[in-house]
C-alpha positions as CSV (number, residue, x, y, z in Angstrom):
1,X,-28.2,-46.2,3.5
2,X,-28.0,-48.6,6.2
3,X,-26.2,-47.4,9.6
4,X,-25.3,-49.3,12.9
5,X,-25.4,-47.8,16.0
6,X,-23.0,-49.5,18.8
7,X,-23.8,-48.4,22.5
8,X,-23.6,-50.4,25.6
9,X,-25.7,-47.7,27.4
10,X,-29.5,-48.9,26.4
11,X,-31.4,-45.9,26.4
12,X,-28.7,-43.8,24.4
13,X,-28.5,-46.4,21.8
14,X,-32.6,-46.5,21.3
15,X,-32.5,-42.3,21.4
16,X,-29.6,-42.5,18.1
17,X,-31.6,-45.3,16.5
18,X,-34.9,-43.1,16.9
19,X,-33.0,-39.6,15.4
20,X,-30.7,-41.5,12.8
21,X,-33.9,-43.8,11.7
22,X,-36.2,-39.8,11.6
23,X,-33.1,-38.4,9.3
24,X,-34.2,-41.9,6.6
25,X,-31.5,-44.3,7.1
26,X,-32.1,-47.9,8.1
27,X,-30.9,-48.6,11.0
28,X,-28.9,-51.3,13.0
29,X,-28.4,-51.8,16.5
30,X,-25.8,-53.7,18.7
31,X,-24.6,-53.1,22.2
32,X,-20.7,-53.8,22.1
33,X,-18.1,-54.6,19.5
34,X,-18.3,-58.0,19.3
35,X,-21.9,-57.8,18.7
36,X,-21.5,-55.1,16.0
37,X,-19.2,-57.2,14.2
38,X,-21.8,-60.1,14.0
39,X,-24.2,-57.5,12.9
40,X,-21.6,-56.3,10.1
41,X,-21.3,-60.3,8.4
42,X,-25.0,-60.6,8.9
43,X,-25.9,-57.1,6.8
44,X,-23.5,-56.6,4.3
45,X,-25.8,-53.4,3.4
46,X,-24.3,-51.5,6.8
47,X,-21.9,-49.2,4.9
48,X,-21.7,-46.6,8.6
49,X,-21.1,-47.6,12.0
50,X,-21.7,-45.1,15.0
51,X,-19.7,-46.8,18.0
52,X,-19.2,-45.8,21.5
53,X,-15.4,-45.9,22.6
54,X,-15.9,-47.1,25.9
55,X,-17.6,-50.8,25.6
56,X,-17.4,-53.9,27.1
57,X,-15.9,-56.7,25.7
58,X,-14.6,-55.1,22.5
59,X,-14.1,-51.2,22.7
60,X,-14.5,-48.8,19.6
61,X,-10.7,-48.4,19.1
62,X,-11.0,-52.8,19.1
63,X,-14.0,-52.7,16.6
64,X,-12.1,-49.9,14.4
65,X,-9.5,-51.9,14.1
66,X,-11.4,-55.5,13.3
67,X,-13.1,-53.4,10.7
68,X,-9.9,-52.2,9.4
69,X,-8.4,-55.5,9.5
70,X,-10.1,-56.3,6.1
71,X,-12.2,-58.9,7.5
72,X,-15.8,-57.2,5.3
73,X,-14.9,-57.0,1.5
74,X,-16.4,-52.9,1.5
75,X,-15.6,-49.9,2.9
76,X,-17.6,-48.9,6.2
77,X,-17.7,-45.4,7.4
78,X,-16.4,-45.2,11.0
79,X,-17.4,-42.6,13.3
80,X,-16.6,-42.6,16.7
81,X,-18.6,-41.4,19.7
82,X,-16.4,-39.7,22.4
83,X,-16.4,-37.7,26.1
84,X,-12.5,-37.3,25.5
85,X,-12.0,-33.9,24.1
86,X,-7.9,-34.6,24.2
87,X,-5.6,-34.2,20.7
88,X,-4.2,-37.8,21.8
89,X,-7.3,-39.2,22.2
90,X,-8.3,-38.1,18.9
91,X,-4.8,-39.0,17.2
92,X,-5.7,-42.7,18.7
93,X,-8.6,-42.9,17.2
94,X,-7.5,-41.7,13.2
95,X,-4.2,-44.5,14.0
96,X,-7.0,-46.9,13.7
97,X,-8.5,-46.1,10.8
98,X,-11.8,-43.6,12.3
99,X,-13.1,-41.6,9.9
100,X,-15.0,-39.1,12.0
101,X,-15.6,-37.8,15.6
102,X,-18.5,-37.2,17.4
103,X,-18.6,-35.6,21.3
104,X,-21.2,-36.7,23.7
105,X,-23.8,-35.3,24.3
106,X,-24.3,-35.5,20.6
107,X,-25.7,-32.4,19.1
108,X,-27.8,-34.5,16.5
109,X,-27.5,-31.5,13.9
110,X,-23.8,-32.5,14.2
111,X,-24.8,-35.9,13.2
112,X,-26.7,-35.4,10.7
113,X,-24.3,-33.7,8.9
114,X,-21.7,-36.1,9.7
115,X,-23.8,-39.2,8.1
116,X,-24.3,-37.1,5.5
117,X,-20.4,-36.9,4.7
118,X,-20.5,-40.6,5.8
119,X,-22.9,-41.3,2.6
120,X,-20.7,-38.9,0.4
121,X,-17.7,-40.8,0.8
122,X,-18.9,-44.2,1.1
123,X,-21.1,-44.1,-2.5
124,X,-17.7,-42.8,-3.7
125,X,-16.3,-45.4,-2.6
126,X,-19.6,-47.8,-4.3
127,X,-18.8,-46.1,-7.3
128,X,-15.1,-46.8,-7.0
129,X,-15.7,-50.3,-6.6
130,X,-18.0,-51.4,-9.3
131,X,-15.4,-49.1,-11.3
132,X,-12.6,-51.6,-9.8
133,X,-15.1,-54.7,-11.2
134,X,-15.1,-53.2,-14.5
135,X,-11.6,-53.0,-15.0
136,X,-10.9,-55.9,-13.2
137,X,-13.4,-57.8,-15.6
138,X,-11.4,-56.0,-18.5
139,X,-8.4,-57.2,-17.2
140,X,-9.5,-60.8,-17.1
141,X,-10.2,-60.3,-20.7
142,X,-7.0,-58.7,-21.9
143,X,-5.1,-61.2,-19.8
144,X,-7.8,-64.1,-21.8
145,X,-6.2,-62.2,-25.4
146,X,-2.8,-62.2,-24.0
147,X,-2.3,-65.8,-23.7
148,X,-4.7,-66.8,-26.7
149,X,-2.0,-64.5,-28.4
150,X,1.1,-66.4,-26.6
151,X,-0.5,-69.2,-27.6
152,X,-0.8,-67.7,-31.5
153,X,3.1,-67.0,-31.1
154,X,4.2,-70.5,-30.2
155,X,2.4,-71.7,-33.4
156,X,4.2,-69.3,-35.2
157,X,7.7,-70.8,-34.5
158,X,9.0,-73.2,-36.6
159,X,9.4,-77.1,-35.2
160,X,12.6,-78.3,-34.4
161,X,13.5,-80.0,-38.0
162,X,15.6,-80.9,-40.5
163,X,15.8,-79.7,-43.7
164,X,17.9,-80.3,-46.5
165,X,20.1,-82.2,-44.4
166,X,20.6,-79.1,-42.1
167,X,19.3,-79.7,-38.2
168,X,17.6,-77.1,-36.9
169,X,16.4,-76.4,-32.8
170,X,15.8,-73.7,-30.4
171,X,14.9,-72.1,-27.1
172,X,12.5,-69.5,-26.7
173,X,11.7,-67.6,-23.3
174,X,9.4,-64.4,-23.4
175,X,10.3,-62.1,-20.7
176,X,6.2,-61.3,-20.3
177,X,3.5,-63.3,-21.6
178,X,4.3,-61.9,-25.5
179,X,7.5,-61.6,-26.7
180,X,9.8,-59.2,-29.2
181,X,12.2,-61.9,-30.5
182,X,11.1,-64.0,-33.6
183,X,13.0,-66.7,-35.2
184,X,12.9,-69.2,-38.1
185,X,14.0,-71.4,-41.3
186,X,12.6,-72.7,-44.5
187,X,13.6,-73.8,-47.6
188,X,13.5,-71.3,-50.2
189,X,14.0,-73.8,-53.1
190,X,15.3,-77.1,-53.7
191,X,19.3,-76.4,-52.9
192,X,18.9,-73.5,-50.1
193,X,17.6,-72.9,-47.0
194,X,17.0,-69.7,-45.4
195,X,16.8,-68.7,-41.7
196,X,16.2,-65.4,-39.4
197,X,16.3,-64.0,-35.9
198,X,14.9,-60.9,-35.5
199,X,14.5,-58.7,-32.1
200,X,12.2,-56.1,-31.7
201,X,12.5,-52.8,-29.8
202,X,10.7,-52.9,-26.4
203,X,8.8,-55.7,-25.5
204,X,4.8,-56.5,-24.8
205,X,1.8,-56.3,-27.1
206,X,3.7,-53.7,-30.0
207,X,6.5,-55.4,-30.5
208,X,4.9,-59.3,-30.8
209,X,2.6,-57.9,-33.3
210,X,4.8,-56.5,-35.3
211,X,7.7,-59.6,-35.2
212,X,4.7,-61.5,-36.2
213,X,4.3,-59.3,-39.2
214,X,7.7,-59.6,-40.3
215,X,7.7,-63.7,-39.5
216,X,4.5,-63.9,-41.9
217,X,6.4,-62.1,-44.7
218,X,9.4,-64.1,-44.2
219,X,8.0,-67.5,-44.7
220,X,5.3,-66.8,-47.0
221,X,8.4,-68.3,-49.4
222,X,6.0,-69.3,-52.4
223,X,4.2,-66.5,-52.6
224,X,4.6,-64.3,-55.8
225,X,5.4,-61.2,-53.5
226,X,8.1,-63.5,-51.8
227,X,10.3,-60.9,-50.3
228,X,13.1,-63.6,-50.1
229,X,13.0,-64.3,-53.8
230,X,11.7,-63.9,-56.8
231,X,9.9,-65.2,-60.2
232,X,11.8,-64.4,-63.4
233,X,11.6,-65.6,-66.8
234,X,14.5,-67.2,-67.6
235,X,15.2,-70.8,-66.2
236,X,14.8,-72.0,-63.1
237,X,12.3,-69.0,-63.2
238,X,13.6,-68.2,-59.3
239,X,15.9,-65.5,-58.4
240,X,16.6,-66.8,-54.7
241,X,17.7,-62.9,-53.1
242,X,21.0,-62.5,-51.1
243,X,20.6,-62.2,-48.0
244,X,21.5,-58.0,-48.3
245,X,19.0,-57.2,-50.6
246,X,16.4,-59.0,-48.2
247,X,17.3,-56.8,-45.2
248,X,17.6,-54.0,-47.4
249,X,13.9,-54.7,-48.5
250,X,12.6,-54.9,-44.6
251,X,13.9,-52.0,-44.3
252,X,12.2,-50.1,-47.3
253,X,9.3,-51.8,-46.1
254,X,8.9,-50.8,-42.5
255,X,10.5,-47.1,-41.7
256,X,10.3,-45.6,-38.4
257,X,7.9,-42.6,-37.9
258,X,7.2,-40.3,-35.2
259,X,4.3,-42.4,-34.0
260,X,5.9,-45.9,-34.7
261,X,9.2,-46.1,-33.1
262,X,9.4,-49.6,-33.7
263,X,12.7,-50.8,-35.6
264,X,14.2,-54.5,-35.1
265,X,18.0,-56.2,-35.4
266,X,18.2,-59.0,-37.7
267,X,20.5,-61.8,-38.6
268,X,19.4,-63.1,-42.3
269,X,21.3,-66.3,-43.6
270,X,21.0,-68.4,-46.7
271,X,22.6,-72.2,-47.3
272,X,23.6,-73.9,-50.3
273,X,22.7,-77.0,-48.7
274,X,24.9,-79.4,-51.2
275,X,27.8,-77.9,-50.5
276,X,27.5,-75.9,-47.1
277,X,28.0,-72.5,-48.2
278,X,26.7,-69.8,-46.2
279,X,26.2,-66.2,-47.2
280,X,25.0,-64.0,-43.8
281,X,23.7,-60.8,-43.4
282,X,24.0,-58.8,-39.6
283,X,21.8,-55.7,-39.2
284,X,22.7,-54.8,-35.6
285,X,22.3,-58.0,-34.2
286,X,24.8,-59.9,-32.2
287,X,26.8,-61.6,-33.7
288,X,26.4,-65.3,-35.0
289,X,28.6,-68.0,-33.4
290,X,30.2,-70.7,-35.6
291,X,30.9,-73.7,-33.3
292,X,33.2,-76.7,-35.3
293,X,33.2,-79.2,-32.8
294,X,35.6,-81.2,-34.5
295,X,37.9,-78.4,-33.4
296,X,36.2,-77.9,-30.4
297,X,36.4,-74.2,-31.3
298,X,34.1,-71.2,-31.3
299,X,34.3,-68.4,-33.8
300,X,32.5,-65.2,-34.0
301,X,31.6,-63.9,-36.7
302,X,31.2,-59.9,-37.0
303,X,28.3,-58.1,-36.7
304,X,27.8,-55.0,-38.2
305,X,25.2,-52.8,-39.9
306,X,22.2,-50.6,-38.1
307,X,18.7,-52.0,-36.6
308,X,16.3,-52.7,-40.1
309,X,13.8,-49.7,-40.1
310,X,16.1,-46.8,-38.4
311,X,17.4,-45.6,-41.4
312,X,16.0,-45.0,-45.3
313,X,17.7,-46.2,-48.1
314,X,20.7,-48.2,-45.9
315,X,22.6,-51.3,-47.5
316,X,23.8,-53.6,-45.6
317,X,27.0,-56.5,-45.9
318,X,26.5,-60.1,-46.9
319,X,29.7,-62.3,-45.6
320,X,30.2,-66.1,-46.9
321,X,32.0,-69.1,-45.3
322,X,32.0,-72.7,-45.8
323,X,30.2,-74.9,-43.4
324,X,32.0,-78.7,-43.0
325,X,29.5,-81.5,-41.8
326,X,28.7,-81.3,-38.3
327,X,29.4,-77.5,-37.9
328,X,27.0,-75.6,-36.1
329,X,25.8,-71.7,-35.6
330,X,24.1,-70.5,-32.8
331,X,22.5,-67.2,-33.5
332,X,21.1,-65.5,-30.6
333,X,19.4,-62.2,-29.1
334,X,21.3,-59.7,-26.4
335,X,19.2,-61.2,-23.6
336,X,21.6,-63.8,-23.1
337,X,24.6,-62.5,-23.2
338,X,23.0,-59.1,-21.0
339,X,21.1,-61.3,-18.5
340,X,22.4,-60.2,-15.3
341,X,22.7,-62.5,-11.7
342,X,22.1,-61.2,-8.5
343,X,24.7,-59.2,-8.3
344,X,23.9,-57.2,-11.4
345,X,27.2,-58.7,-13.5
346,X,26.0,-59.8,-16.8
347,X,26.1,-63.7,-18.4
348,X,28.4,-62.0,-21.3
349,X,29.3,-63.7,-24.8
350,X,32.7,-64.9,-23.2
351,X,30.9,-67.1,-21.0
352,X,28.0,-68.3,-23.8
353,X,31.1,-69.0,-25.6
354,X,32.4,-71.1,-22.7
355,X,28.9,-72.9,-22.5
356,X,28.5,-73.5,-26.2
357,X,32.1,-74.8,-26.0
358,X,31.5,-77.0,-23.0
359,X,28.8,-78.7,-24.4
360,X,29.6,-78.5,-28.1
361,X,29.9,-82.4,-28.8
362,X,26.2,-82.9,-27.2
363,X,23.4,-83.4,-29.9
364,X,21.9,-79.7,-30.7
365,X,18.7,-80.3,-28.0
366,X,21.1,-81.4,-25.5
367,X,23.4,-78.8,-25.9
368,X,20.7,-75.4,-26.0
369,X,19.8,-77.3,-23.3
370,X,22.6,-77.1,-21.3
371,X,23.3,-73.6,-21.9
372,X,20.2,-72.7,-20.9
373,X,20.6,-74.2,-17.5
374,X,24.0,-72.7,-17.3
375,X,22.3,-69.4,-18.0
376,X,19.3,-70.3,-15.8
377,X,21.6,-71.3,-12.7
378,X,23.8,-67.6,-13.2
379,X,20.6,-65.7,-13.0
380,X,19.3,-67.5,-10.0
381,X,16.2,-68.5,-11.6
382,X,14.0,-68.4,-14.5
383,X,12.7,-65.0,-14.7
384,X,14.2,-62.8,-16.7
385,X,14.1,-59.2,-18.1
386,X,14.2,-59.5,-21.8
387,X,13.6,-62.2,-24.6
388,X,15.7,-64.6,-24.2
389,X,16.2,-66.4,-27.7
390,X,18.6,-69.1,-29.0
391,X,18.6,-71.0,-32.3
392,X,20.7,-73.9,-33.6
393,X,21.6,-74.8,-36.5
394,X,23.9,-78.1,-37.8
395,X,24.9,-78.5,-41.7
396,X,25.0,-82.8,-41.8
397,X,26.4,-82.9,-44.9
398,X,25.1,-84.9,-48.1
């Protein structure tokens, strides 16, 4: 271990290099602080410094605290040579950051024992820093997974698209790198349409995994285990499922367990896209917003039913309306409407309403747009505490 003795007084400095160099440390010399602390940059091995108190130029209280100042990127053992035997003097010297005392005349058994609880605590402190690289090298990899995974989420949601002639857009914002919410739409044969929002409990790595789960098994559509319809051997050999039964299948499918308290809230629709009938299905979500901007109205449509996965063997409600051309619904999760502003009052679906309303007649891009700055400007900013999801729909007629 290397050590650096700071004296002014030349022939006390040479006797403590001569005992601390016999005890097997390598040893350092400078005569006041401001030499010490050109010694310190030069030798980044000096992991102990012995200093006088009184010094010219720069003291040991002054060179205490330039060490302390976090100028040197390791910790450096500080003990501090003294002829003041006083309670104040020694509270002065710990304010600063001193590790250890020493009275003159030094008693160099003294010292030897007090390097040796120098060299305890600064290889703890070795070992505590290398331990800080690992994990900070871990970190840099989890943080590398994280976005290759936010990345992996963004493909996963569906382009802004039309299908069947219903328009489809949205606006996703993760409250951390990975988000909870999941969303999308595809055509489940040649005269309907299918689209979701889910929103899982919590938030983080768990519950992105597992909405990405639930997205994959949504839109795998063709697939003979299609959980959104299925094969049969009557004509047109496709059963396209109600919009119930496929909550009610989710649910079957993914239980809560002791371990696994991760459950979701859903909003499941289906359109006839020739004529613009809509059969929707709410399993604790909030509930889906009909805008008819030909009225300039908004209409809410009830939610109702429990989060999919909370409870065994639950059936759930399947409600129909009829869509007119250029009719929208905005389905969205409770991060909107609970997004709070400074003074903790929350954005509320009266004022979503309002915004929806306000900007009802704008094309759809234009008008999640809008509400999103409306919702951006009442929370002050653009960091927020949960998922914040909103997807549009507009039935355009044949």
């Amino acid at each position: 271990m290397d050590v650096l003795i700071v004296e002014d007084a030349r022939d006390q400095r040479r006797l403590l290099c001569k005992v601390v160099g016999k005890l097997g440390y390598r040893v350092h010399e400078a005569e006041d602080g401001l030499q010490a602390l050109q010694v310190l940059a030069a030798e980044p091995a000096i992991r102990v410094v012995i200093s006088d108190w009184m010094m010219p130029n720069l003291d040991g209280i002054g060179l205490c605290e330039a060490i302390r100042s976090g100028q040197f990127n390791r910790y450096i053992y500080f003990i501090l040579l003294t002829g003041k035997a006083d309670k104040e003097a020694m509270v002065e010297g710990l304010s600063v950051g001193a590790d250890d005392f020493l009275n003159k005349p030094v008693d160099y058994r003294e010292l030897e024992v007090r390097l040796k609880g120098g060299q305890r605590v600064t290889e703890l402190e070795q070992a505590l820093d290398q331990k800080n690289h690992q994990l900070s090298k871990a970190l840099d990899i989890v943080q590398q997974d994280l976005a290759s995974a936010a990345e992996t989420q963004e493909r996963l949601l569906a382009s802004p698209a039309t299908i069947q002639n219903i328009g489809f857009d949205w606006h996703f914002k993760p409250s951390k790198i990975l988000g909870g919410d999941m969303f999308g739409y595809h055509a489940v044969d040649d005269e309907h349409v299918m689209f979701y929002q889910l929103d899982v409990a919590g938030h983080g790595i768990p519950s992105a995994l597992f909405s990405f789960a639930i997205n994959n098994l949504l839109m795998d559509v063709d697939s003979p285990s299609s959980i959104v319809r299925e094969q049969t051997t009557k004509a047109p050999y496709i059963r396209v499922l109600p919009p119930d039964e496929v909550v009610s299948r989710l649910n079957h499918r993914f239980q809560t367990t002791a371990d696994n308290m991760l459950y979701f809230t859903m909003s499941y629709g289906l359109i006839h896209s020739p004529s613009g009938r809509v059969r929707l299905c709410h399993a604790g979500h909030p509930p889906t917003l009909w805008l008819r901007p030909g009225e300039g109205t908004v209409h809410r449509l009830e939610s109702g039913g429990v989060p999919v996965g909370m409870v065994p063997g639950m059936n759930w409600r399947t409600e129909e309306f009829q869509l007119r051309p250029g009719d929208r619904l905005f389905l969205y999760s409770d991060g909107l409407t609970e997004c709070e502003n400074p003074d903790g009052e929350m954005f509320s679906e009266q004022r979503l309403c309002a915004a929806l309303q306000d900007a009802g007649s704008q094309p759809m891009n234009t008008m999640i747009s809008q509400v999103w700055s409306d919702l951006c400007q009442w929370r002050g900013g653009e960091s927020f505490d949960d998922d914040m999801t909103g997807l549009v729909l507009e039935y355009q007629g044949e």
